[in-house]
N, C-alpha and C positions, 0 to 999 in steps of 0.2 A: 424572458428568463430571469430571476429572480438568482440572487445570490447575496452571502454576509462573508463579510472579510474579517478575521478577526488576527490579531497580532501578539506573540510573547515579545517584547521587546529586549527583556532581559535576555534571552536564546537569539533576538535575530532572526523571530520565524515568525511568518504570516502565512494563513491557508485561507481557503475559501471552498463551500460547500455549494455547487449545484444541483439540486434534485429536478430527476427529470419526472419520473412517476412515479417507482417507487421507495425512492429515501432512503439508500440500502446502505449507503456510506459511511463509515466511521470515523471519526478524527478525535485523539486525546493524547493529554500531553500529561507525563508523570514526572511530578517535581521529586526530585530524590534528594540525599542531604550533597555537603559540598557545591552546592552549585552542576551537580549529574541529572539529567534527564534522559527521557524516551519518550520518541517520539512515535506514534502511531496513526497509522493509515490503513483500515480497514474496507471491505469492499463485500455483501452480503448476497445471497442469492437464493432464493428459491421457487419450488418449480410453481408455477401461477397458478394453474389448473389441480395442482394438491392441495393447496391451502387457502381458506378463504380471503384471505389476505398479503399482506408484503413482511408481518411482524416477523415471522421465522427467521429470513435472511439478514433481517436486517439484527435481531438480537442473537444470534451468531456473530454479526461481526463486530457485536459489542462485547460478546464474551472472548472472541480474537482479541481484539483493542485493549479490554483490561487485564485478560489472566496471560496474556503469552507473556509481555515484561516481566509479570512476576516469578513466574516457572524459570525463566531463562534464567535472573539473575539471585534465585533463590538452590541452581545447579553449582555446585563446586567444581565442575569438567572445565579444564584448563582448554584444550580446545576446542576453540569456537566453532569449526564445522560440528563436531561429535556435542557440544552443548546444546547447539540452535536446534542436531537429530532431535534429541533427547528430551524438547522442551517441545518442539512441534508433535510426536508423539505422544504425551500426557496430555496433551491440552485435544489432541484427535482424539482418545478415549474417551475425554471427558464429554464432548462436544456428541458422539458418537452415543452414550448413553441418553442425551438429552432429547438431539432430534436424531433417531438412525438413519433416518434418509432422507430425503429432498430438499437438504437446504445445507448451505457452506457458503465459506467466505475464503477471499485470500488475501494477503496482509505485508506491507512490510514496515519494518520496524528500525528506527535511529537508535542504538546505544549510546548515549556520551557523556563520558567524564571527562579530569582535565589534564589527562594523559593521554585518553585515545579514544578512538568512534568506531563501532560499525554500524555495517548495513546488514538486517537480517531478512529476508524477501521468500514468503513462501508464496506461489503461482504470478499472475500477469501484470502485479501494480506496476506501473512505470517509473523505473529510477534515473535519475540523471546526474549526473557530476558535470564539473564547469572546470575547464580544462586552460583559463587565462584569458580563452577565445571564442569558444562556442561550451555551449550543452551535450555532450554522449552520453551514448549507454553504456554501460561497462560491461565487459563480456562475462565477467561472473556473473553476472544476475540476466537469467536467459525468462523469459515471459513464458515461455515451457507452452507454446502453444498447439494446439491440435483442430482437425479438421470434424469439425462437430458435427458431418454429415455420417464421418466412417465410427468415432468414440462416441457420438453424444454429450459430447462437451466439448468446449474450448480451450481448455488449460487443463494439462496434466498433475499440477500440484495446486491444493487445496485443504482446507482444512472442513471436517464434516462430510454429507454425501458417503458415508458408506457404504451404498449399493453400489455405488460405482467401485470403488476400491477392492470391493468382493464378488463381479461380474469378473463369470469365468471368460465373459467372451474377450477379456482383456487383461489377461494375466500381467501384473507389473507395470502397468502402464498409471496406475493412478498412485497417489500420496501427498503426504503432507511433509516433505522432503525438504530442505530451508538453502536459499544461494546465501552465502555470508560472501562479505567484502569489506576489508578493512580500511577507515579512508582517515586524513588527519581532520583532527577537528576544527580545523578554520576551513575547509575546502564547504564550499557553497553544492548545495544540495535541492534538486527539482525534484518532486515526486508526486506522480500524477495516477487518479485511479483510472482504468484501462477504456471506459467512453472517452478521454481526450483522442483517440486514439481513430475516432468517426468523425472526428472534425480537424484536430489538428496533427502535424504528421512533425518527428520532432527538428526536420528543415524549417518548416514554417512555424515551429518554436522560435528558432534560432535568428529565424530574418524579423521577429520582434523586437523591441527596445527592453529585452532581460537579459543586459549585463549587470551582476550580481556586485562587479566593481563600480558602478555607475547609479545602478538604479538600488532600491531599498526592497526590500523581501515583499514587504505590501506593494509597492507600485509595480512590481513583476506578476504577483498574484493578481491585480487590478488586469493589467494587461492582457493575460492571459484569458480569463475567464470572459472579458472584454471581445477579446476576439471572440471567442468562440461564441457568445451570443448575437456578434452582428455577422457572421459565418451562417448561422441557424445550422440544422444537419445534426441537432441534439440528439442519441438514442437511447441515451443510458443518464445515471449519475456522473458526474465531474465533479472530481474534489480534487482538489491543486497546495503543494504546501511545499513553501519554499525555505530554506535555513541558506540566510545570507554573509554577507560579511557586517562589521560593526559600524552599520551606516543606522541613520534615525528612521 
């Protein structure tokens, strides 16, 4: 299994991209003025037997990756749950026009200036925070997952897929609905798109060598993706991106 590690150093952040077949994964980073970025994790999907190929999902979650940032901080809504509504809604419309069905992505998103951060998580990307000790999940940001034998899908929040969202047989149950979580801007940050999830569990994150005080963004990302291909047990894409503290 093949992977590229790339690194901002000036932010502190290394990711790395594993495609398993079909390359559905987004990763971009928007340099804003001040020394503010956003950071983005995209995750694409569509249905295999609709479309002759993997393009659909994966240019859904390039159009996640680029236009959610700018909607978001293009909203004058003071608060950020009622923003992140407000911006995951327009960009569903938009996405909704383009492909009406069988293809969505779900995403979450680093706001940070150098006053303050959030986290904006629409469906199952995996967020972690580092707690001095270990890696957790924060209970704001829930993976919204569902039993895709009884829904026909795995995650309740997404962006795209409107047939789902408009199947009577599941009224309310689907959307592009956003967890915010507000964190300081030095607190180190794991974020994993939801295949790490068939190989590694985030215990056997934690019994790795990524402490975020010790080790460097890249050599956590190295780790990681590390394991997972001498683990094998690959199903999906894996993209990993970590924002660390101010180590080389």
């Amino acid at each position: 299994m093949e992977y590229i590690i790339r690194t901002v150093k000036k932010y502190h952040i290394a990711y790395g991209l594993m495609p398993y077949k079909r390359n559905q994964d987004v990763i971009r980073v928007h340099d804003l003025d001040e020394a503010h970025y956003v950071l983005a994790i995209a995750d694409g999907w569509n249905r295999p037997d609709a479309f002759p190929g993997d393009e659909p999902g994966r240019e859904v979650a390039k159009i996640v990756a680029s236009e959610y940032p700018k909607i978001f901080l293009s909203l004058s809504i003071t608060n950020l749950h009622k923003r992140a509504l407000a911006a995951s809604q327009t960009l569903d419309d938009r996405i909704a026009k383009k492909y009406p069905r069988l293809a969505t992505a779900v995403a979450t998103f680093i706001f940070h200036t150098n006053k303050e951060e959030c986290i904006v998580s629409v469906g199952d990307v995996e967020t972690y925070l580092w707690d001095g000790t270990h890696w957790y999940k924060p209970k704001e940001i829930s993976d919204h997952a569902l039993d895709f034998k009884t829904y026909e899908s795995n995650v309740a929040r997404f962006f795209g897929a409107r047939e789902h969202k408009q199947d009577p047989r599941f009224p309310g149950i689907f959307n592009a609905e956003a967890d915010v979580r507000k964190v300081s801007i030095t607190m180190p940050i794991l974020i994993a798109t939801d295949g790490i999830k068939d190989v590694l569990s985030l215990s056997d994150i934690n019994a790795l060598a990524v402490n975020p005080e010790k080790e460097s963004p890249k050599k956590i990302v190295e780790t990681i993706l590390g394991e997972v291909a001498r683990r094998g047990g690959q199903r999906d894409d894996i993209s990993v991106l970590v924002r660390g503290l101010d180590k080389p």
